[in-house]
C-alpha positions as CSV (number, residue, x, y, z in Angstrom):
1,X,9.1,-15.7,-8.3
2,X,11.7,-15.1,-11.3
3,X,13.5,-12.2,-11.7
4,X,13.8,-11.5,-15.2
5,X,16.4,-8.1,-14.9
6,X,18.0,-6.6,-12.1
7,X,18.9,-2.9,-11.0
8,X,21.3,-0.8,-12.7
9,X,23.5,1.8,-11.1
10,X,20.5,4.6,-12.6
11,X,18.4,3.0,-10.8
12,X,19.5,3.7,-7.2
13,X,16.3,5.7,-5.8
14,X,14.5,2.8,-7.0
15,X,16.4,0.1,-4.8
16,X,16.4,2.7,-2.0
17,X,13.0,3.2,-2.1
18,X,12.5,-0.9,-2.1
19,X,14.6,-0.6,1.0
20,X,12.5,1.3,2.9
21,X,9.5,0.0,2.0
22,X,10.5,-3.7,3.1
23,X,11.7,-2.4,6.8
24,X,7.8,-3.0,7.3
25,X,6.5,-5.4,10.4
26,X,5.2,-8.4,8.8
27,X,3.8,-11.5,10.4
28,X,6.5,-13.5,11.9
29,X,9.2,-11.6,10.1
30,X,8.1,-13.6,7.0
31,X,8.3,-10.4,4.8
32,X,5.5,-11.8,2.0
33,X,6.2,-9.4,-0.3
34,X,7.7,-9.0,-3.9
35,X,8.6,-5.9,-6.2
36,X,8.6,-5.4,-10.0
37,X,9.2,-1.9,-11.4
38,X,9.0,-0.2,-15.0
39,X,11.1,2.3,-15.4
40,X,9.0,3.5,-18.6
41,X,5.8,3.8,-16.5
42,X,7.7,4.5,-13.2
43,X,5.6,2.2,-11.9
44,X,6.0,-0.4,-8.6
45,X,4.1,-3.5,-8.8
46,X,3.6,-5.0,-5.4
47,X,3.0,-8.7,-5.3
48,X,2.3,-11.1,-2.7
49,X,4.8,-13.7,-2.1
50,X,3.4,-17.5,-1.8
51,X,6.6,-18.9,-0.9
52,X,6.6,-16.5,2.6
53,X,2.9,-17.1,3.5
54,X,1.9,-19.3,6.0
55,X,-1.2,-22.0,5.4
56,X,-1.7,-22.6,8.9
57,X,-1.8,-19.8,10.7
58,X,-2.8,-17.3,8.0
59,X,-5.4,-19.4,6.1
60,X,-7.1,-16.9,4.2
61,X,-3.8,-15.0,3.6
62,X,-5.2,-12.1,5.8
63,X,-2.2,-11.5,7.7
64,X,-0.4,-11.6,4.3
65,X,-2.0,-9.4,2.4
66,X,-1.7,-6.7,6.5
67,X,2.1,-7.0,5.9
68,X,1.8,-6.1,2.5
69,X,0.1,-3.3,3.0
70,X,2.7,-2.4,5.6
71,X,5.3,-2.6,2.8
72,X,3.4,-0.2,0.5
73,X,2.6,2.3,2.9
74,X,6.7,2.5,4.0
75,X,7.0,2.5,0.0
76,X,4.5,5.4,0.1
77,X,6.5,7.5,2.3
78,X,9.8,7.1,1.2
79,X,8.3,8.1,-1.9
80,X,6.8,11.5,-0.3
81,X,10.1,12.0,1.2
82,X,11.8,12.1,-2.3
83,X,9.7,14.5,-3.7
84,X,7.6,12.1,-5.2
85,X,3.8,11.6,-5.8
86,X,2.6,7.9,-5.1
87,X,-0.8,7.3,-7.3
88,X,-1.5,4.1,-5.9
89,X,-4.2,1.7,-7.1
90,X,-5.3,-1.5,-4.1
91,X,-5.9,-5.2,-6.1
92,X,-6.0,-3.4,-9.8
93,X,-6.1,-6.8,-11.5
94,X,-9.1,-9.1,-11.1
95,X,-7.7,-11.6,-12.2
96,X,-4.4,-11.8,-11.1
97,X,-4.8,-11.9,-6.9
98,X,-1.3,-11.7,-5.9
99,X,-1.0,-8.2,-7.4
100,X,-1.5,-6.3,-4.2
101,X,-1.4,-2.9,-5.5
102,X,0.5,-0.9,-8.4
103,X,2.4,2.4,-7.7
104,X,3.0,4.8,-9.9
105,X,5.3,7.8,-8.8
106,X,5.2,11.4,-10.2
107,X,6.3,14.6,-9.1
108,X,4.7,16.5,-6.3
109,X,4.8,19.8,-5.2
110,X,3.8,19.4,-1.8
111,X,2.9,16.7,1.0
112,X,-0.6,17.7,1.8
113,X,-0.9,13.6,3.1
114,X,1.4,14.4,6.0
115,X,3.5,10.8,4.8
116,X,7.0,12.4,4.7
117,X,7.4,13.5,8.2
118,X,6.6,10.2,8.8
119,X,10.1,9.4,7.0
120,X,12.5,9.0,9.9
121,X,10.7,6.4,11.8
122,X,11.0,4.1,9.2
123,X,14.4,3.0,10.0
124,X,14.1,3.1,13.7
125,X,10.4,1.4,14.0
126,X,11.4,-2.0,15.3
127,X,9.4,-4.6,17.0
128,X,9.5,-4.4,21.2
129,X,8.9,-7.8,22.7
130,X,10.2,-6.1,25.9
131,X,8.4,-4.7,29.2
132,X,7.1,-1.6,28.9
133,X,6.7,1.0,31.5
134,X,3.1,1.4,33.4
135,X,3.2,5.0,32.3
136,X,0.0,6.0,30.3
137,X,0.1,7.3,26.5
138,X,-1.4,10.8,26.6
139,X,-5.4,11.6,25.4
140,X,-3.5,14.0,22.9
141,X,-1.0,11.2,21.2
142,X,-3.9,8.6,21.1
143,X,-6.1,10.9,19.3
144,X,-2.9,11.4,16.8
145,X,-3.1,7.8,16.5
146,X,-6.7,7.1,16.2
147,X,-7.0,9.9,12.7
148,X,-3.7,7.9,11.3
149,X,-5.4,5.2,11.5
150,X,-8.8,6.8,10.2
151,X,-6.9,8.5,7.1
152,X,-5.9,4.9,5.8
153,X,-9.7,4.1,6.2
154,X,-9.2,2.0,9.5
155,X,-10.0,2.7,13.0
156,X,-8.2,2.3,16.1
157,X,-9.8,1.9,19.0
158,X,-8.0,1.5,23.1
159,X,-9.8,-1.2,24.7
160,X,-10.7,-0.4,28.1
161,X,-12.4,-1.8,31.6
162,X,-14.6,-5.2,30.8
163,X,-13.3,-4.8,26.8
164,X,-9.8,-4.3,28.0
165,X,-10.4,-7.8,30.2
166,X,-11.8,-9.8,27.3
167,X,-9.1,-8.9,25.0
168,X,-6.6,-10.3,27.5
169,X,-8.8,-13.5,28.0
170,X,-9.1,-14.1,24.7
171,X,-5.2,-13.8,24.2
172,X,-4.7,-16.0,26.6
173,X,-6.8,-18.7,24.9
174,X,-5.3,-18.1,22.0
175,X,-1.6,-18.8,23.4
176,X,-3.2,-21.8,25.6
177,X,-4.6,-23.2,22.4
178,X,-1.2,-22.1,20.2
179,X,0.7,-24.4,22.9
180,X,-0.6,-27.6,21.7
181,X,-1.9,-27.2,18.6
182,X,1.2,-28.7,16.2
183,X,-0.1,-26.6,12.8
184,X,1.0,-23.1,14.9
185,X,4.7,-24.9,16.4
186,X,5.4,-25.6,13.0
187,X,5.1,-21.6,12.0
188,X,7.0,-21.3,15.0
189,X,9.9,-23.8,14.1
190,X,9.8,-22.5,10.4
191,X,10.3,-18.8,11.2
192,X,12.2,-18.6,14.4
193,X,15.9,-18.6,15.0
194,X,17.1,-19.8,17.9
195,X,21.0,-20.9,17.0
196,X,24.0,-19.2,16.2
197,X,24.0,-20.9,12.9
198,X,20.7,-20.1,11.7
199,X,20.9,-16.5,13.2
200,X,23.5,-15.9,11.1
201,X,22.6,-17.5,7.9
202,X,18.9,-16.3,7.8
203,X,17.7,-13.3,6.2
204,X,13.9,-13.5,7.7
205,X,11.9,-14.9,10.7
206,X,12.4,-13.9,14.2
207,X,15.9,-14.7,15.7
208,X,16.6,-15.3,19.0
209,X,18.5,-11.9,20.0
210,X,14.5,-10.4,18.9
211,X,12.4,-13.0,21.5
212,X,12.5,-10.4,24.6
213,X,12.8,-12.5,28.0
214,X,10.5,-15.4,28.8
215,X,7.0,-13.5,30.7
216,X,7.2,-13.6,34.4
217,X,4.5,-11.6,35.2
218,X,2.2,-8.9,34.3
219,X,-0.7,-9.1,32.0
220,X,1.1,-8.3,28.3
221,X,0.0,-10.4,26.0
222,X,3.9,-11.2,24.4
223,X,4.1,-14.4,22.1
224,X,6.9,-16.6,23.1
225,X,8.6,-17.0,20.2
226,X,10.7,-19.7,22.2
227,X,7.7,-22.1,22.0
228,X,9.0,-25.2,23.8
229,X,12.6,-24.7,22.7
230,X,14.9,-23.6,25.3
231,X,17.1,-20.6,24.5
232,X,20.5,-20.0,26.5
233,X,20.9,-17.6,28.1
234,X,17.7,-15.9,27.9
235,X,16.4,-14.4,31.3
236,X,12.7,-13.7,32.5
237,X,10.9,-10.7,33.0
238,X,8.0,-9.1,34.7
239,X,5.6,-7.1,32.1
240,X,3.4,-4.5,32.7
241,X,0.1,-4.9,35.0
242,X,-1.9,-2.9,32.8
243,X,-1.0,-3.1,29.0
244,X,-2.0,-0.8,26.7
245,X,-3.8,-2.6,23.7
246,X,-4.7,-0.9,20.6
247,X,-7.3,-2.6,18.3
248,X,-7.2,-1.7,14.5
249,X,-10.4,-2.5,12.7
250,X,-12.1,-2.1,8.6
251,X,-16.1,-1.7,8.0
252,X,-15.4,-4.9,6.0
253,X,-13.6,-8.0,5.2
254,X,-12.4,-8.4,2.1
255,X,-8.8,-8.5,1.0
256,X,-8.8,-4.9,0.1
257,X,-9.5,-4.5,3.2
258,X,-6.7,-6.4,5.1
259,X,-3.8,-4.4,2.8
260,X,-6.1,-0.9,4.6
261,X,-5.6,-2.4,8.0
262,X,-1.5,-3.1,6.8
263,X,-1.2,0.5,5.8
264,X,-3.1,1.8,9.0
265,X,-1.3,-0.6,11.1
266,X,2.3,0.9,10.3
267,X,1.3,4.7,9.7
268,X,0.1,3.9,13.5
269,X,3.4,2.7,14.9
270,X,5.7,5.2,12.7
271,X,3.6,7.6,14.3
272,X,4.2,6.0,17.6
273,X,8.0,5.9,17.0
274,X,8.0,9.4,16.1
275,X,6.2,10.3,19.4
276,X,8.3,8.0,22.0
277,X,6.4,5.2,22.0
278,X,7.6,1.4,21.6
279,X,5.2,-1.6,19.4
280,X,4.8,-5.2,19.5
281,X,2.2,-7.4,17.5
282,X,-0.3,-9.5,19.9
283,X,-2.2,-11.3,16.9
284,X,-2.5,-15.0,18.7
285,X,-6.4,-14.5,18.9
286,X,-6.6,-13.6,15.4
287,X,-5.4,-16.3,14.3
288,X,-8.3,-18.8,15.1
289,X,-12.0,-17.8,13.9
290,X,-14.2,-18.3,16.8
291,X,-11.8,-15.6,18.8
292,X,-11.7,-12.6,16.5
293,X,-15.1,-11.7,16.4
294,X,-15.6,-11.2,20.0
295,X,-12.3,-9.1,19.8
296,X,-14.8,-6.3,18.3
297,X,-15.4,-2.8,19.6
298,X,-18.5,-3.7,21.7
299,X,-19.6,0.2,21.4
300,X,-19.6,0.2,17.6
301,X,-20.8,-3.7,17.6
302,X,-19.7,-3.7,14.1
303,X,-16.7,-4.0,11.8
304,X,-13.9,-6.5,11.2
305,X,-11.0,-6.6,14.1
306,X,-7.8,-6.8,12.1
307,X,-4.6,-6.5,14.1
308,X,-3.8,-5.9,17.4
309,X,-1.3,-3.7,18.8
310,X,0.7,-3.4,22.3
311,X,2.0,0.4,22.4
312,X,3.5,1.4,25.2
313,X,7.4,3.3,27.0
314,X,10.1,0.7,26.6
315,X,13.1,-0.1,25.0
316,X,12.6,0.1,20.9
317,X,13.9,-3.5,20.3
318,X,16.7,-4.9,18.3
319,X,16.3,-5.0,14.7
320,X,15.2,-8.2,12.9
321,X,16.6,-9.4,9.1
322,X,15.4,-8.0,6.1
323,X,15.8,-9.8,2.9
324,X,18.2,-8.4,0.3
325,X,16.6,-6.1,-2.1
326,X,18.3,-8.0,-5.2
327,X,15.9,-11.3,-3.8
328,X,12.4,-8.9,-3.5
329,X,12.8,-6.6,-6.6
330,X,12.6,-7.2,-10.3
331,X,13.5,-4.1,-12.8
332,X,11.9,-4.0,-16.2
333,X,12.3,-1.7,-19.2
């Protein structure tokens, strides 16, 4: 996407705030995401970048479109934190699709949405791909994680007993299946970095340093970012026995939907952060059709299964690359 002018000196808070909004998860580290702003209007644009999607894996661009809204809720905070007031408007052009959502920031005198305490997690929010301890998250922090989720419209439910079970199985289809199928090795090639070079060229994907040691044993569903490749030097580990999965989920389906599950998804794990608690991603049975629907609250027996979480006590992980915010963000008049 062409950048037509890029930030002055005035506009500081503006690159900050771009800053923070792009130290969101996205899928594969692919950060699909692309900024304008108009100083007149002081107004972000949010766009969804093509050239950082993936047709295989992410067909319908839903997992796009998740770490978008991941993007624009940090963006949101940051925002709150600053003594601003984020109007935000989800898809506000019909006709133009890529345009995720339009912020416009005016000044507030108080955070009613609870966004800026949120602030310092930002920052320190990485992904874990690490073993986690067998200790068990508190009633009292998973309730505080179930309304964060609920007050960007989502749910978040913790799959337990027979649920709990099928979740796993149907994770460990889904890497079975990712193991041979050559569409899902090539997202794996494409965003991975597994040599010095690479490590230290790229600014996006997963690097090697991020993997977490090959699974030895436990039940966690952790994607090997490895694939077939051999990395030196990496050791093995044993994972927890009894992983603590958290499903988020939206009445509906729709795109609008997907950017409600991003903005759940990391209000959920800056939460987390903020209360202890380490994340990783376990998407690999969302990404074929005939598995997500059975991933589904079978009390509610409704609603779309969107993302789903590993939360747990571990080590917080190393952090991955972020793009330069003079490649995502675009400054007009």
């Amino acid at each position: 996407m062409a950048k037509v002018t890029r930030p002055t000196p005035a506009d500081k808070q503006v690159t900050a705030l771009v800053r923070d909004a792009t130290a969101a998860p996205s899928m594969h580290n692919a950060q699909p995401w692309f900024f304008r702003y108009f100083r007149r209007s002081r107004t972000f644009e949010i766009h969804a970048d093509q050239a950082h999607a993936m047709p295989h894996s992410d067909p319908q661009n839903r997992g796009l479109h998740i770490g978008c809204g991941a993007a624009l809720l940090n963006l949101e905070v940051a925002a709150v934190h600053e003594g601003l007031r984020p109007d935000t408007s989800l898809l506000p052009d019909p006709t133009d699709p890529a345009l995720v959502a339009t912020v416009r920031l005016t000044h507030a005198a108080a955070d009613r949405s609870g966004l800026g305490a949120l602030y310092p997690a930002i920052h320190r929010r990485h992904t874990s791909r690490y073993p986690f301890g067998e200790r068990e998250i508190p009633d009292a922090v998973r309730e505080e994680l179930r309304a964060a989720a609920d007050a960007e419209g989502a749910t978040l439910a913790f799959p337990t007993a027979w649920h709990l079970q099928e979740v796993l199985e149907l994770a460990r289809e889904a890497e079975a299946r990712n193991a041979t199928d050559r569409g899902a090795d090539e997202d794996l090639v494409r965003w991975t970095r597994t040599d010095a070079a690479s490590v230290a060229t790229a600014d996006d994907g997963v690097p090697h340093y991020a993997f977490g040691p090959r699974r030895r044993g436990g039940k966690a569903p952790v994607r090997d970012f490895a694939g077939s490749r051999r990395v030196p030097g990496r050791e093995a580990a044993d994972f927890e026995h009894h992983p603590q999965l958290a499903l988020v989920s939206t009445a509906h389906n729709r795109p609008e939907d997907w950017l409600r599950a991003g903005r759940a998804v990391e209000r959920v794990l800056l939460l987390a952060t903020l209360r202890g608690l380490a994340g990783s991603f376990a998407t690999q049975p969302l990404e074929w059709s005939d598995l997500r629907w059975p991933l589904r609250d079978p009390v509610a027996g409704t609603g779309y299964a969107q993302t789903l979480l590993r939360l747990g006590y571990g080590p917080q992980g190393p952090g991955a690359p972020r793009r330069p915010v003079s490649d995502v963000l675009d400054v007009q008049p």
